[in-house]
N, C-alpha and C positions, 0 to 999 in steps of 0.2 A: 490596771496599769493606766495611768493619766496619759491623755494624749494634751498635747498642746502643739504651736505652729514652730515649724522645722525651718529652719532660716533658708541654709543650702543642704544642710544633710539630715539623715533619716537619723532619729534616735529611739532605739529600742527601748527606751523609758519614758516612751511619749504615747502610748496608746493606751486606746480604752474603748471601750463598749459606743454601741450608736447606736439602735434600734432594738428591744425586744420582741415588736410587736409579731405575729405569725405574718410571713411576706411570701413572694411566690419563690417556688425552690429553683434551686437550679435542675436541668435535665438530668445530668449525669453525676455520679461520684465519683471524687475524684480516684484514682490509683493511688493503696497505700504507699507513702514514703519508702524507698528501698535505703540503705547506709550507700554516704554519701560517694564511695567509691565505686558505683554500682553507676555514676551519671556521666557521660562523656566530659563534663567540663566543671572542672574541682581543685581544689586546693589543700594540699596534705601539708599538714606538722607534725611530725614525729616528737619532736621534743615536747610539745604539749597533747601528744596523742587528740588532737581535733582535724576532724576534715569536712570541710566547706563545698557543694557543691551548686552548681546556679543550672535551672532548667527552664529557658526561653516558651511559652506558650508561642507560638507565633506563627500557628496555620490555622484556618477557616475550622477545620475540624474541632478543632481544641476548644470554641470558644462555649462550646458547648458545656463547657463545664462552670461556666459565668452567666449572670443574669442578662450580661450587658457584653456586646460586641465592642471590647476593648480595642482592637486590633482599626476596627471602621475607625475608633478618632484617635487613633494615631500613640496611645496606649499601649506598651507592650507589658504580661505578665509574666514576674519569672519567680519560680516558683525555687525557694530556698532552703537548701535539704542540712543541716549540721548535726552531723556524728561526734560524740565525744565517747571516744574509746579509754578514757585516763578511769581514773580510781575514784577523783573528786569533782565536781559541781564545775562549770565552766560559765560565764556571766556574760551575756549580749547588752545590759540595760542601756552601759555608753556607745554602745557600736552605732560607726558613721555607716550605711551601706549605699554604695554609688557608684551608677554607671559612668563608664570612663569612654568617650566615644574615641575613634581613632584618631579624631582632630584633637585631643583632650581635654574633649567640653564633659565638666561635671556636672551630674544630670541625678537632682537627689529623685528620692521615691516620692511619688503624688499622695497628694489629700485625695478624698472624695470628693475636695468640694471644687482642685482641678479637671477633674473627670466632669462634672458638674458644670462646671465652666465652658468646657469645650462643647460639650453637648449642646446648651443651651446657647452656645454663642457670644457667652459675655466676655468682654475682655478682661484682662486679668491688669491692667495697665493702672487702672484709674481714674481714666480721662472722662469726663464729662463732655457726652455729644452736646453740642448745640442748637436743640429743639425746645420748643414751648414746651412747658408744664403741659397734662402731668409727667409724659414721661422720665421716667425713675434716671440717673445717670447708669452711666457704663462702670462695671468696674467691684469688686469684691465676690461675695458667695452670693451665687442665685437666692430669690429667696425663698423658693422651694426644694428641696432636696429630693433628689431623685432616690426614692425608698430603694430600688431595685441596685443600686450603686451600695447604696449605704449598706446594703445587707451583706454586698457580697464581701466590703472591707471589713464586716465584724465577722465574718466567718471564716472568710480565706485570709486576710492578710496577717502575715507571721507576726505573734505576738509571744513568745517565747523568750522568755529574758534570761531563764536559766534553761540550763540543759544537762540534767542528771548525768550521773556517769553510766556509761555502757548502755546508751540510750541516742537514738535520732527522732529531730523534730523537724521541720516541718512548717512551711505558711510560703505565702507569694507577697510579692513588694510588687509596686505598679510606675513604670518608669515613660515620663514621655518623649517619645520617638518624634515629635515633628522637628523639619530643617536637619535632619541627621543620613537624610538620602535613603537612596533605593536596598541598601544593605545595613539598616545601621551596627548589626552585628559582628561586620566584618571588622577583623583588630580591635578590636571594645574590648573591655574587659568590666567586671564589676570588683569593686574593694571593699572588701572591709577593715576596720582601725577602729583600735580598743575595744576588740575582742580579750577580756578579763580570765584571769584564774580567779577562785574565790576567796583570793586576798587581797584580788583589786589590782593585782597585777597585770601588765597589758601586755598580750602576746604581738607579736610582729604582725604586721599586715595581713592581710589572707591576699591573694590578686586573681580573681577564675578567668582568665580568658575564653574568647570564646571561638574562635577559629577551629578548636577542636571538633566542638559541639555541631558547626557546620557543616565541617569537615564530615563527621559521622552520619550526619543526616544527608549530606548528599549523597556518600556511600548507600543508604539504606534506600533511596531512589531508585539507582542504576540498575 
């Protein structure tokens, strides 16, 4: 699957491989995917027998399953579960996927080479500081790529364009959270648009909110 650059929204016919080299693992495995009605916060269609479910990584514990402390720059991972219960093939390649914050700022899925960015510091603007040579300007991909980043996008990040029938798949998108406050999950939702049957036809939006998903987990606190 080619990847190339996502203007505003994520398209699942845009990925592809970054690194084969042996890199260091992550700690833990993750938990097999369960169907998608099994996740506090999901979106069901009957008419197209698909269901869509969204799962927020977004405690200190979790990070354990990534190379890289997503959550310290302000990175959230949410790991994207879709069940096709129909008879025939169901197609992601055009799907836009994107978080919707309560303000209704759309917030597509990150590069590696935003994560990258943030880490290192660079801005993402353009701008050329105003310093003597040599120092390099401000502004595009670092020029070294953080192995430990790139691994984790060719391994975890959802790359599944089709999705069998009577089959769940599986992968995480990487959304950034900065300026979105101390909750950004509260009244958010994430969307998907052109979600395919395998005639290329587009099923109706999917919308997961996620108040439920909160909801549940603060339940599981008390």
């Amino acid at each position: 699957m080619p990847k190339a650059m996502r203007p505003r929204s994520f398209s699942l016919s845009l990925l592809a491989l970054f690194f084969t080299a042996p890199l260091m693992q992550a700690q833990h495995a993750l938990p097999p995917a369960q169907d998608a009605t099994k996740y506090a916060a999901y979106d069901a269609h009957a008419d197209e027998q698909v269901v869509i479910a969204a799962e927020p990584f977004q405690t200190k514990d979790q990070m354990k399953y990534f190379r890289v402390d997503y959550l310290k720059n302000d990175f959230l991972p949410i790991r994207i579960i879709v069940t096709n219960n129909g008879d025939k093939p169901i197609s992601l390649a055009q799907a836009r996927i994107d978080f919707i914050s309560a303000n209704n700022d759309r917030v597509p899925a990150a590069e590696p080479e935003d994560v990258e960015r943030r880490m290192t510091h660079v801005s993402n603007t353009g701008h050329k500081v105003p310093m003597p040579a040599p120092l390099p300007p401000m502004g595009g991909k670092p020029k070294t790529p953080d192995a430990k980043i790139e691994k984790d996008f060719n391994e975890l990040e959802y790359q599944d364009v089709t999705v069998p029938p009577h089959s769940t798949k599986s992968g995480f998108l990487f959304y950034d959270m900065e300026g979105l406050g101390g909750n950004p999950l509260r009244d958010a939702k994430l969307t998907f648009r052109r979600v395919q049957s395998a005639d290329g036809r587009d099923f109706f939006p999917y919308d997961i909110p996620f108040n439920k998903f909160l909801d549940v987990q603060k339940g599981a606190t008390q």
